[in-house]
N, C-alpha and C positions, 0 to 999 in steps of 0.2 A: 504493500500500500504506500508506504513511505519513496518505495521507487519511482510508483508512479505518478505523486505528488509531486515529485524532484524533476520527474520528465515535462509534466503538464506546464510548471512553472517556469524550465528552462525553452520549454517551445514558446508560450507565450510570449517572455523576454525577447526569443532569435526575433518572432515575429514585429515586436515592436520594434526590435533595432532593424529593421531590413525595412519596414515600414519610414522611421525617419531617416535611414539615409538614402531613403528613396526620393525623398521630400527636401533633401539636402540639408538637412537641420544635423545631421552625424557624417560624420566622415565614412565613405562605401567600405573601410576594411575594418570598422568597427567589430569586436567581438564581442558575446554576451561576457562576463564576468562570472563566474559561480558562485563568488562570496557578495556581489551586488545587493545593496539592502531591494529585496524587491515588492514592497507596496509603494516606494515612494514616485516612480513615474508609472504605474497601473491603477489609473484613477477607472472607477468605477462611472456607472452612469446614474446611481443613484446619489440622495444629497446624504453624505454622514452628520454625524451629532457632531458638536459643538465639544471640545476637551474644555471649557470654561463658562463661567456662568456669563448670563448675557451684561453685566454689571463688572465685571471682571477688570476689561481694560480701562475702565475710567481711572483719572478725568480725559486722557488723550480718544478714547469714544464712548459715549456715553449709553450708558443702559437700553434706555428708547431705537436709540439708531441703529444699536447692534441686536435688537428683537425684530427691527424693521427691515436691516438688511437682509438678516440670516433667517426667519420665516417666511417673509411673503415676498423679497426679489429675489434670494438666491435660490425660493422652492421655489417659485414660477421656472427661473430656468432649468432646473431640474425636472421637473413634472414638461414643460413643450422639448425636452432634449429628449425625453421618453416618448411622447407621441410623435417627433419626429422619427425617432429610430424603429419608431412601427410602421409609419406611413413610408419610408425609403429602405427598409427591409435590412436594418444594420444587424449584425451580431452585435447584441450586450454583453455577451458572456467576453467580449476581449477587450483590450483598454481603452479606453475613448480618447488616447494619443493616436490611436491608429487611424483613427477619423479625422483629427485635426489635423496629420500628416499629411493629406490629404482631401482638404477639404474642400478646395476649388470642385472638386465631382458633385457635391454635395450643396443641396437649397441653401437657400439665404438663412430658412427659419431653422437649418441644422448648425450654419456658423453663428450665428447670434447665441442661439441657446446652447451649443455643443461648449464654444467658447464662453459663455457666462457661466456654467456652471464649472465646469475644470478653474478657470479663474478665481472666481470665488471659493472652493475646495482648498487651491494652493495659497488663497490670503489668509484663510481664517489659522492652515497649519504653520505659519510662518509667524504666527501672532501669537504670545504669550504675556500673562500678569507676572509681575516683578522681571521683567527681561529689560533687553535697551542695551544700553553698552557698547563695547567693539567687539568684531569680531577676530579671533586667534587662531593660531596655527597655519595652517595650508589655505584657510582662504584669507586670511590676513596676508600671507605673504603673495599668494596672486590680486588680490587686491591693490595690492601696493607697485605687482608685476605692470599691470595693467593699465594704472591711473596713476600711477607716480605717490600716491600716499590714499590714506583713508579718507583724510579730510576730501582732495579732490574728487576722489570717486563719489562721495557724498554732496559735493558742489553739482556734480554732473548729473546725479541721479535726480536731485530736487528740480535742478531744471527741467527735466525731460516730465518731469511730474505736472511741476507748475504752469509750463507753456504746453503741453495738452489742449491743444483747443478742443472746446466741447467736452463729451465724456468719453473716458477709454482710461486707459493703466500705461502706468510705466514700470520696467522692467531691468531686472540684474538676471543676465542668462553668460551659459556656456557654450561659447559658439562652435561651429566645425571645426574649428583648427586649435578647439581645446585653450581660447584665450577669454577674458571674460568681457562682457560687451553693455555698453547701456542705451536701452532703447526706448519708443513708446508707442501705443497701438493705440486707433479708434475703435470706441465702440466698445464688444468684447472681444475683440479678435487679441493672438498672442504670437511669441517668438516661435512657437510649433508649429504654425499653418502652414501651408505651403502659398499663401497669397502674403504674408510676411515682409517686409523694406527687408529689416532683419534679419534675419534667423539665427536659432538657437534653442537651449534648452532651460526654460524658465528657472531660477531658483526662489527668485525672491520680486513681490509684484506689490504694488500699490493699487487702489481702485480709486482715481480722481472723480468716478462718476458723482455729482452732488448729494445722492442719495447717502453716500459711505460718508457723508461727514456736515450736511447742510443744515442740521437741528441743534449743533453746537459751535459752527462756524461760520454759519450763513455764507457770505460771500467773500471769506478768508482761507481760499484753498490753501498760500504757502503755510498758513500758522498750523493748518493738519498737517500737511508732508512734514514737517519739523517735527510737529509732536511724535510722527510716527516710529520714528526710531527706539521711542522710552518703551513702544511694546514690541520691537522686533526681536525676533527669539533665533539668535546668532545660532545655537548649536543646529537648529533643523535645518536652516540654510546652509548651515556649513555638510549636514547629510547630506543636504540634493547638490552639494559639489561636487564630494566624494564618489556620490553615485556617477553626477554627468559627466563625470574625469576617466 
């Protein structure tokens, strides 16, 4: 049984890695890894529970915002990313990277909701109470590879947050040549797609859409990007490095 668990999981994996370096987001002689943490790029198509109470990250998001975000916008894209995947005949049972790999094939109403709810999945694991700080080790020092220091990389990322015209996210990913990259999408689109400026392998995402922060900031998106960092949860980010490496 245990064999077949260990087969099931490393076919998935091949599939998703042949899946994005199909898509150009992986480099084509990518190989799967054995010791790969492997739940953290096999997102599911349903919405998971919340590791914190909806009060948790305050004052940087407050209680209201985060019952509003996380029940009824990020279940609507969860619930239309399901009745899309029944109306255009997807397997659920494999990661819904493999879809966004891909998703130019794919309706409008699969990128919108395929993409808002992966997006949202990867904000809410990358957020923790009592966190914030910098981050050490192996992604501190590609961070530093990357952007010349932490500070700058943090100068670069805010911007990319803050001039977001409209709604959409900004992003810290792993690009194809294994270097780290900051970007930002309209909408909910991400560094996965194959319709992308970008591409790469998400780690770490903002939601600038007004919803994620306009009950306590009104019309001061920089003062969120700022505050964001008191909840950033360095050690999960530094796993989805370890993994995209």
């Amino acid at each position: 049984m245990n064999s077949r668990r260990e087969f099931l999981s490393t076919t998935t994996k091949a599939g998703l890695v042949m899946g994005l370096a199909g898509a150009g987001i992986l480099p084509s002689s990518c190989a799967v890894a054995k010791g790969n943490p492997s739940g953290i790029f096999l997102t599911g198509f349903a919405q998971t529970p919340l590791l914190y109470d909806f009060s948790a990250l305050e004052p940087v998001i407050d209680a209201k915002t985060m019952e509003i975000h996380y029940t009824k916008h990020a279940s609507a894209y969860a619930s239309n990313l399901a009745s899309a995947a029944t109306e255009e005949k997807v397997d659920t049972s494999k990661p819904l990277e493999n879809v966004l790999a891909s998703i130019s094939k794919y309706s409008t109403k699969m990128r919108n909701n395929g993409g808002g709810h992966y997006n949202h999945e990867l904000f809410w694991s990358i957020m923790s109470p009592k966190a914030g700080g910098e981050p050490d080790g192996k992604l501190a020092e590609a961070i530093n590879t990357s952007f010349g220091s932490y500070d700058l990389f943090v100068t670069q990322f805010e911007t990319a947050a803050k001039t977001r015209f409209g709604s959409g996210w900004a992003w810290l990913s792993v690009s194809p040549d294994k270097k780290l990259a900051v970007s930002s999408t309209p909408n909910q689109d991400n560094p996965l797609m194959d319709v992308a400026e970008v591409k790469g392998i998400p780690i770490l995402g903002i939601d600038v859409w007004e919803h994620a922060y306009y009950l306590n900031y009104q019309n001061r998106r920089p003062d969120y990007v700022t505050a964001f960092w008191k909840v950033t949860n360095w050690s999960k980010v530094a796993e989805r490095f370890a993994a995209a490496m």
